[in-house]
C-alpha positions as semicolon CSV with decimal commas, in nm:
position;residue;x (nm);y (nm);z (nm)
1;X;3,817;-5,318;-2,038
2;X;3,642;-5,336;-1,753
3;X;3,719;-5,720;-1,570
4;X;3,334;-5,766;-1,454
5;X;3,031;-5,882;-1,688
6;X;2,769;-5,709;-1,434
7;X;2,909;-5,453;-1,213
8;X;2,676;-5,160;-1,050
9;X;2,647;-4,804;-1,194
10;X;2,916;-4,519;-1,071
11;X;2,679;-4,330;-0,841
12;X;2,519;-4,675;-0,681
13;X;2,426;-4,611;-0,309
14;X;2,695;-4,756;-0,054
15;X;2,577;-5,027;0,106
16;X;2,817;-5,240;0,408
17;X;2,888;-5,598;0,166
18;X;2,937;-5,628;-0,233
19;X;2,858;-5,993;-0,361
20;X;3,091;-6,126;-0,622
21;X;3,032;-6,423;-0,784
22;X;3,189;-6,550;-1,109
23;X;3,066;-6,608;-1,475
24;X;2,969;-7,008;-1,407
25;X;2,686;-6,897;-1,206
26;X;2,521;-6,787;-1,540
27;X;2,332;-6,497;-1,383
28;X;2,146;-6,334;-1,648
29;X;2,308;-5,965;-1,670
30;X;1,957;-5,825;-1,588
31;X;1,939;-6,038;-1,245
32;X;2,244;-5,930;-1,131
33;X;2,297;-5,581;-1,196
34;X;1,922;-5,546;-1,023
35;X;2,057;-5,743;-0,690
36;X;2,369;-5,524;-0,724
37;X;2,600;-5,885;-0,764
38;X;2,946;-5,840;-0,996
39;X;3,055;-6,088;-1,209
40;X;3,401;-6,198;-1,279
41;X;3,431;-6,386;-1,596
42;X;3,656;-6,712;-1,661
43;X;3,842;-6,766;-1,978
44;X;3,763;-6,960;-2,274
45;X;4,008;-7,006;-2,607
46;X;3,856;-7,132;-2,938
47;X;4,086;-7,210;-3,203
48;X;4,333;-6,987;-3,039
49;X;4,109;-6,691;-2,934
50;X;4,047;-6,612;-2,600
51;X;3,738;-6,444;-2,496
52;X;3,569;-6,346;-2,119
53;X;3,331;-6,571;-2,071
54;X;3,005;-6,446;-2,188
55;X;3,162;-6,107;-2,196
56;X;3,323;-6,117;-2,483
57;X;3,159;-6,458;-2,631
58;X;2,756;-6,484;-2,567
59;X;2,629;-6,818;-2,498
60;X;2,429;-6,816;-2,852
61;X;2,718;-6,774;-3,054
62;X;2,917;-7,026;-2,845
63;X;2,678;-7,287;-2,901
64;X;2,638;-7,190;-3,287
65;X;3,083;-7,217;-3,350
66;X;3,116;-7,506;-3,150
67;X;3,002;-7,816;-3,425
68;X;3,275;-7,619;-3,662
69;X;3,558;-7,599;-3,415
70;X;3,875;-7,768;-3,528
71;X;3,958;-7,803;-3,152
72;X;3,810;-7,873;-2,799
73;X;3,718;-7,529;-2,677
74;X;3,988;-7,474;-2,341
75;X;3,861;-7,313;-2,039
76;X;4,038;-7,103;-1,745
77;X;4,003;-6,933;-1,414
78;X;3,955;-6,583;-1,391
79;X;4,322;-6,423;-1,353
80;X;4,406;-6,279;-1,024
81;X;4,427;-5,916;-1,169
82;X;4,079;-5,960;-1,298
83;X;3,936;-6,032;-0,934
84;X;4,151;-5,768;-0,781
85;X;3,975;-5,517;-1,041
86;X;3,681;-5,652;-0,945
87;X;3,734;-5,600;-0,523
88;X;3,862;-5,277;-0,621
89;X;3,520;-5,129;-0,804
90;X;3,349;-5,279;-0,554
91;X;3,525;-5,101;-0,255
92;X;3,384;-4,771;-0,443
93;X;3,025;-4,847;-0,253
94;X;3,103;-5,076;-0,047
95;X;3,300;-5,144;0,285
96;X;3,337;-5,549;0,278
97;X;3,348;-5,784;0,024
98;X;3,230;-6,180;-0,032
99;X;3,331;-6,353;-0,322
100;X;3,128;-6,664;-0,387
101;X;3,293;-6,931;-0,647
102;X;3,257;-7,238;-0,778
103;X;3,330;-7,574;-0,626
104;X;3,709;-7,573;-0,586
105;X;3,716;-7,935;-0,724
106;X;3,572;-7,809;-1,017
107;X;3,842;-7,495;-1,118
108;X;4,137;-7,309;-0,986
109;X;3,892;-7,016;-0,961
110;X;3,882;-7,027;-0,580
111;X;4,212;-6,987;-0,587
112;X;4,252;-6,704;-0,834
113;X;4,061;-6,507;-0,590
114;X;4,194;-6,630;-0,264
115;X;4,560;-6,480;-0,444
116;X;4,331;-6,183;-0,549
117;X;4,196;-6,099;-0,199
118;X;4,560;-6,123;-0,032
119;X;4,651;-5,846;-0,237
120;X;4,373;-5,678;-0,182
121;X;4,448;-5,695;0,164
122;X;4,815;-5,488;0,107
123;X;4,691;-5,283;-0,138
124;X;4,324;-5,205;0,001
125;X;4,394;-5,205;0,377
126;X;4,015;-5,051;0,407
127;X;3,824;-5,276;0,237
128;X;3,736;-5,645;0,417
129;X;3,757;-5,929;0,167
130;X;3,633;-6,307;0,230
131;X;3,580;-6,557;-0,047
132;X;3,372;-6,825;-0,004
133;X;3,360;-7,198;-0,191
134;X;3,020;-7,310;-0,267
135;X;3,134;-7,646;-0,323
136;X;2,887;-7,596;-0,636
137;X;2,858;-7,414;-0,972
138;X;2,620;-7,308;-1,242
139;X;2,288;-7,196;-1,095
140;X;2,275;-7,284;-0,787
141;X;2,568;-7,106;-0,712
142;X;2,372;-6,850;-0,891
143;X;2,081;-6,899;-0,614
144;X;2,369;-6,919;-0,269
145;X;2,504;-6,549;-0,439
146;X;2,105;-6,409;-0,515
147;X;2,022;-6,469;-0,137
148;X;2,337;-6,334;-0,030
149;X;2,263;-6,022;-0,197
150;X;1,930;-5,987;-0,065
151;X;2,063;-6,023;0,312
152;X;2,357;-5,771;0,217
153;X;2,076;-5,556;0,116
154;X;1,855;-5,533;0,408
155;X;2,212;-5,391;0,575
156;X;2,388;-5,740;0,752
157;X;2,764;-5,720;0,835
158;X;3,020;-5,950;0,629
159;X;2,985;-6,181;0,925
160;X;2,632;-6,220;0,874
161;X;2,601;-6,229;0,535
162;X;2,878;-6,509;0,526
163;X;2,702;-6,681;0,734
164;X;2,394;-6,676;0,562
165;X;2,549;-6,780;0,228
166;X;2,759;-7,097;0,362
167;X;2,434;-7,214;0,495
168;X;2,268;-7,177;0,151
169;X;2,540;-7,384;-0,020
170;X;2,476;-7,649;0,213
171;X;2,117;-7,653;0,085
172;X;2,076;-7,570;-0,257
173;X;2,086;-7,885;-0,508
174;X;2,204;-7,943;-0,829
175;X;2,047;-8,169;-1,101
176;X;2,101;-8,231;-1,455
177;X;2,068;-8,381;-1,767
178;X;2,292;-8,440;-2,043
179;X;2,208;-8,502;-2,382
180;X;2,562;-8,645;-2,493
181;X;2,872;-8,745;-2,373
182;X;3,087;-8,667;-2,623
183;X;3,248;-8,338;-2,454
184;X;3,324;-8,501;-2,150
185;X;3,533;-8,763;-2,278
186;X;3,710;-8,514;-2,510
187;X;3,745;-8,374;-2,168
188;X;3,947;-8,675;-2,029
189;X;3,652;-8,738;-1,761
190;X;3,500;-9,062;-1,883
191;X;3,672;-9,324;-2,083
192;X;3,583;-9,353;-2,442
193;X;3,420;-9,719;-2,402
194;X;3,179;-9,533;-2,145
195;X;3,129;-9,267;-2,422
196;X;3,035;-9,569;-2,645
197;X;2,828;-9,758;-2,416
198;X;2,623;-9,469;-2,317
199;X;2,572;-9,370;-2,738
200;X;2,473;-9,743;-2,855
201;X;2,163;-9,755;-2,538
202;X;2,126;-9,388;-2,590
203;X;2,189;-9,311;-2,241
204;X;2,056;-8,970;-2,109
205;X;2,290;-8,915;-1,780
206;X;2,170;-8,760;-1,484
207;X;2,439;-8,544;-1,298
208;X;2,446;-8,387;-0,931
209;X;2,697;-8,201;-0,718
210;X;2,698;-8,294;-0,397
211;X;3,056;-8,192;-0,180
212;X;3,203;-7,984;-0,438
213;X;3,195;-8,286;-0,706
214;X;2,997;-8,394;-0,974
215;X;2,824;-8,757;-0,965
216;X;2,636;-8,980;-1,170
217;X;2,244;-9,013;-1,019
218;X;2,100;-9,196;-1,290
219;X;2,119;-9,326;-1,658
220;X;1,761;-9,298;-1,815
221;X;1,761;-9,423;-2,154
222;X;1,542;-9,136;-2,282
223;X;1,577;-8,786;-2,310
224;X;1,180;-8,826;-2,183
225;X;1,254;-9,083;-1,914
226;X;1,561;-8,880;-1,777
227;X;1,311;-8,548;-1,734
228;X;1,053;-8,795;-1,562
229;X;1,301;-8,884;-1,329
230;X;1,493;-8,578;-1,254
231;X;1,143;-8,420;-1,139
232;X;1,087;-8,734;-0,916
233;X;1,417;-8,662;-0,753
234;X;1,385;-8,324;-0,716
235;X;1,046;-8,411;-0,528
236;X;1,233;-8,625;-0,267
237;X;1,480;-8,388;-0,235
238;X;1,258;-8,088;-0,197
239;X;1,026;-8,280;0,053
240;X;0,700;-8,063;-0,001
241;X;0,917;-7,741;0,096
242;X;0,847;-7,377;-0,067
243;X;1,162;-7,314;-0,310
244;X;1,362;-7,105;-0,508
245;X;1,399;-7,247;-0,873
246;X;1,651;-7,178;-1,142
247;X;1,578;-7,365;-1,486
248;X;1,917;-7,363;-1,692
249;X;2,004;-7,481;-2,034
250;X;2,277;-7,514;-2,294
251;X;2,081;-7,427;-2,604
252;X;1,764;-7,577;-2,584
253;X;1,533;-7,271;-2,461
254;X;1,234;-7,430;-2,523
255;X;1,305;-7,721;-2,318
256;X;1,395;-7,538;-2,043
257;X;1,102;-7,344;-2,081
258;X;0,879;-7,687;-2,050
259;X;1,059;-7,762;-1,780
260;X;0,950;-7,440;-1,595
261;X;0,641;-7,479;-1,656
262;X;0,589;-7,821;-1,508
263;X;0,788;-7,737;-1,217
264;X;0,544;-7,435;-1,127
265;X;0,256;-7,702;-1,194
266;X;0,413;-7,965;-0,922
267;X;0,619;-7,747;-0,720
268;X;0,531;-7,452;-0,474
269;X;0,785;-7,201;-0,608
270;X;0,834;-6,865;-0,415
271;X;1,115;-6,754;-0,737
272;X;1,217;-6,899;-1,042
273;X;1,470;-6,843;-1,275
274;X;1,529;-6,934;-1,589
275;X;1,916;-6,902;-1,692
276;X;2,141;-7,005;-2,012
277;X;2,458;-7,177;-1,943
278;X;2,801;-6,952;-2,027
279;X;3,020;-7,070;-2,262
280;X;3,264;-7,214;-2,003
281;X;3,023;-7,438;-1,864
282;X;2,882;-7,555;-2,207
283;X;3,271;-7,575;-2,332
284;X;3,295;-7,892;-2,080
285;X;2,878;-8,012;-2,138
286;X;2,820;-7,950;-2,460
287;X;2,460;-7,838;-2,612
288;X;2,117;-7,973;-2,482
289;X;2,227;-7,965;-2,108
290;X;1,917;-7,920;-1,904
291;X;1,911;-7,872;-1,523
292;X;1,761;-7,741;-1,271
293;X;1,894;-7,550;-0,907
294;X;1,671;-7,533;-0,589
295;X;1,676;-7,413;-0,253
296;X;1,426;-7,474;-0,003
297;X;1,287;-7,106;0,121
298;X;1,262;-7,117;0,490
């Protein structure tokens, strides 16, 4: 089974630097087979079956098993092997490689392919491996590995392309909203008298990653409220700049489809995305996560 959820067609022109990314960026397959990125899934185990994340399990029928689950779904990193079968496809068109990953705060992931790429190194003496920590996940790492691609495809070096995508995850932002808290305690991350707080004034948090780690912005007390004020911080942040936009959401398509809409209205978009969360990242979330990635296009 191949170890890659999008990986370019045998016969695919050579070109200097592959991207890699993994399966928390939530690419849609379409986006990144057509911007030539691979895809290394995670790992997640519901009541003791363990699938490649969105591979193997698609985000729609994660999100319709998970109110019958008789436990807390369990997540992992990508094995080793799987990025090393990854680097090695890759080194069939290409000479280097970057591997872009989540926040290492967030998941052993950057790990699994730091071990991955020092074998690669012994075993693929040819082929140039770097991976790269976004110090983010979910879409925007989805937008620091789209605009990596497109600078790997007008021909730049590994150098260059490195270069280009370390000063993209200093950029792009990360905002969310969550519609319960419920799978984060199960996760151990809140205590449950937060979890019980935040149900009896119907708190609608409003997340961010900023330095690899996820923080508390905000705690509307609306789902309406919390979408009010995650556009009015995404206007401060975004300062009146032309951007690149990825919508996401953990089941609630039309939602997220609202939310595109009204970002196009009050925002000068040059791209925009709309993406479903993967299984992994809905495992720890939980349904009705809305969000939204952007990048100011210089």
């Amino acid at each position: 089974m191949s170890p890659s959820q999008a990986t370019p067609h045998a016969g695919t022109p050579r070109q200097q630097v592959a991207i890699l990314t993994d399966s928390t960026a939530s690419l849609p397959p379409e986006a990144a087979q057509k911007h030539r990125i691979t895809v290394v899934p995670l790992e997640i185990t519901l009541d003791g079956r363990t699938y490649q994340d969105g591979v193997e399990l698609a985000p729609d029928q994660f999100y319709a098993l998970l109110p019958g689950l008789k436990d807390l779904p369990k997540t992992s990193s990508p094995r080793p092997a799987s990025f090393l079968a990854a680097f090695q496809e890759a080194g069939q068109w290409a000479q280097q490689v970057l591997c872009l990953t989540l926040s290492a705060r967030l998941s052993a992931t950057y790990d699994a392919a730091r071990a991955a790429a020092s074998l690669a190194r012994e075993t693929m003496p040819h082929l140039e491996v770097q991976v790269l920590d976004t110090g983010t996940a979910g879409g925007a790492e989805a937008l620091v590995a789209l605009k990596a691609a497109e600078v790997a495809a007008q021909g730049a070096d590994l150098k260059q392309v490195a270069a280009v995508a370390q000063r993209t995850a200093e950029q792009v932002q990360f905002l969310g909203v969550l519609e319960t808290l419920y799978y984060v305690w199960k996760g151990g991350h809140i205590p449950k008298v937060a979890l019980w707080a935040s149900s009896l004034l119907q708190v609608k948090p409003i997340l961010d990653i900023q330095r690899g780690e996820v923080h508390l912005v905000a705690r509307p007390r609306s789902r309406a409220r919390a979408l009010d004020q995650l556009v009015g911080i995404m206007k401060e942040r975004a300062g009146g700049a032309r951007l690149r936009v990825n919508v996401m959401h953990a089941a609630a398509p039309e939602e997220a489809e609202a939310l595109k809409c009204r970002i196009l209205k009050d925002f000068p978009c040059t791209s925009l995305l709309v993406s479903t969360f993967t299984p992994v990242i809905g495992a720890h979330t939980g349904p009705g996560l809305l969000a939204v990635a952007f990048l100011p296009d210089l």
